[in-house]
Structure formats: structure tokens, C-alpha cells
N, C-alpha and C positions, 0 to 999 in steps of 0.2 A: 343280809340275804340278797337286796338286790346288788350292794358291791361282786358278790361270789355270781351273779346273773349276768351284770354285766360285763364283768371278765369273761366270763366263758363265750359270751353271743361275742364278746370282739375279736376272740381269737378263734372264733367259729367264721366270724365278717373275715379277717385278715385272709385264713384259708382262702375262701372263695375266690377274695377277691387275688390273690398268689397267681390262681392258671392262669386268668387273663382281666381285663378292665370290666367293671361290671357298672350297670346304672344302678341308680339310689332303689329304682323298685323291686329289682333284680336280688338285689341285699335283701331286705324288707322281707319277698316273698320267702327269698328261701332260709332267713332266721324265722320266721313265723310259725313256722312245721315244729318248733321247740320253744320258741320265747313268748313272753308277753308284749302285747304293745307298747308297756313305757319303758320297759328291757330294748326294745327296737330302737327305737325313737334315742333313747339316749347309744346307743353305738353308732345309729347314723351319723347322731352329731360328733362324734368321739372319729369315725372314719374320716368325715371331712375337716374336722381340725387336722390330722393329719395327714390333710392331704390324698388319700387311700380314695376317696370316693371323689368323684366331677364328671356328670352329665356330659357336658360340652367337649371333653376330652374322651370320653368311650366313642362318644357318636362318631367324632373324628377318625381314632380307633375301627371304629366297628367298618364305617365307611371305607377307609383307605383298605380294610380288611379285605371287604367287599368289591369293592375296585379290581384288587390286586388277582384276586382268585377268580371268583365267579362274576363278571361286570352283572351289572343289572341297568334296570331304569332310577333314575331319580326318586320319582314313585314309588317304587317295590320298594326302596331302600329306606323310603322315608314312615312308610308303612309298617316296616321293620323293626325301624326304629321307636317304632312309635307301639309295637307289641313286645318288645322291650323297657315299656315305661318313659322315653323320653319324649319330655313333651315338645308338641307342634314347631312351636317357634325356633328349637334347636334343631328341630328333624332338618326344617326349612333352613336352618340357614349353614347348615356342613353340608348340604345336598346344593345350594345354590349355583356353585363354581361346576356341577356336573354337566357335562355335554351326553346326551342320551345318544346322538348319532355316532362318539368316540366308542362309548359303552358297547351299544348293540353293535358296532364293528367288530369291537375285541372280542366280542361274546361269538358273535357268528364266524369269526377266523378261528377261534379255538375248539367252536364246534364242528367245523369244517373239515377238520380234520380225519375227525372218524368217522365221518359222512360218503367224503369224496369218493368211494367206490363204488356206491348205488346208483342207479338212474338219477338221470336230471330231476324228473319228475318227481323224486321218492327226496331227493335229497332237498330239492325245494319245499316241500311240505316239510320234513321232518326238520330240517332247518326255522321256517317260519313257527313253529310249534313248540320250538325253543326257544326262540326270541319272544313268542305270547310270556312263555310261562316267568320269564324273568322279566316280564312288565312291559314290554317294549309297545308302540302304538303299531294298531296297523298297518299305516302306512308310512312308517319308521321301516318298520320289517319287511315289508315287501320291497321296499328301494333297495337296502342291502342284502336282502335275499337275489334280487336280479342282479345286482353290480357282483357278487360271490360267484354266482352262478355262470355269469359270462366270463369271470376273470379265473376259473376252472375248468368250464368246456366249453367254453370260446376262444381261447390261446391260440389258437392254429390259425383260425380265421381273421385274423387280428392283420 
């Protein structure tokens, strides 16, 4: 019986993990809605002999993921990571090489865009509120909310 358990929770694991890279707790939680714990426990180990499951490689994943689409801060990401199941020391150390000033540039040039036709006024808050919400520090955001701000209605004056 637990051969016919384990079978199934692995090609239930394989699914999962098919859409995209997933953490060890990520598995875990979602065979647990049908398996028992040493049903679990033995396909986690069954995913990592094959290779199918590693922490260090989703974060990476997740991160470059995260980068690529929606920048964030260091922080949020690590945060993320970490309500994901991956623990601290890997959040820290895929999140390390992150420049927050690069991030929240790319974040507020992409925001910028669908911004630009409001008031200064309107676009600076709604800008700064954007850069809060994906982690950025205060005074991270407000630097590049002014340098955005001048380098779209300040052009002329230039």
C-alpha cells in the first residue's frame, strides 16, 4: 500500500512541480491535502534524488522571475521567498548581488509609463505608492520619484 502511495504522491510531486520550479515546502504543502506524512517525506526524498526538487535553484528562479517582470526590493523578495518555505540563509544569499536603486529604477520607468499623463503632483504620489508597495525604502523612492519626475516634465527646461 505505501508502494501504490508513493507512486501516486510522486507523480502528483512530478505534475506540480512540470508548471514551474517549486520549493521543498511548496511540494509538501500541496501533497498533504491527500497524503500522509511518511507518504511525503519519502517523495521529497525520491524528488531530490532526481534532481526535480532544490531550494537554491527555485530561489534563483523565482528571483531572476521577479527581476525580470515586476522588480521589487531585496526585502519584498526575500520575504517572498521566505513565505514560499525557503529558508533565510538562501533567501539572503540569491537576494545579495541585488541593487535596490537598479530595481526601483526599473520598477518606476515601467510604472511611468502609464502614469505620464496625470499631473506632476498625481503622478508623483501615485508613483511613490508603487515603489512602497514593492518594498522600496522611503528615501530610495523619493530620489527616484524626483530624478522620473524631472526627466518627464522637466525636458524643456533642461
Amino acid at each position: 500500500m505505501l508502494d501504490q502511495n508513493l507512486a501516486e504522491a510522486s507523480n502528483a510531486a512530478r505534475r506540480f512541480i512540470a508548471y514551474r520550479l517549486r520549493s521543498e515546502r511548496e511540494v509538501a504543502r500541496r501533497l498533504s491535502k491527500k497524503f500522509e506524512p511518511p507518504t511525503i517525506e519519502a517523495t521529497i526524498a525520491q524528488m531530490y534524488r532526481e534532481n526535480l526538487l532544490d531550494d537554491i535553484r527555485f530561489a534563483k528562479s523565482f528571483t531572476d522571475s521577479r527581476m525580470g517582470s515586476r522588480p521589487k526590493s531585496a526585502a519584498k523578495i526575500r520575504q517572498e521567498l521566505k513565505s514560499k518555505g525557503v529558508s533565510r540563509e538562501i533567501a539572503y544569499t540569491v537576494t545579495a548581488d541585488l541593487s535596490d536603486y537598479e530595481s526601483a529604477l526599473a520598477a518606476a520607468h515601467k510604472k511611468a509609463r502609464s502614469l505620464w499623463k496625470n499631473t506632476e503632483g498625481d503622478f508623483s504620489k501615485k508613483l511613490s505608492n508603487h515603489l512602497a508597495q514593492r518594498g522600496f525604502s522611503y528615501d530610495l523612492s523619493n530620489r527616484i520619484v524626483r530624478m522620473v519626475c524631472r526627466d518627464i516634465y522637466h525636458q524643456s527646461e533642461q
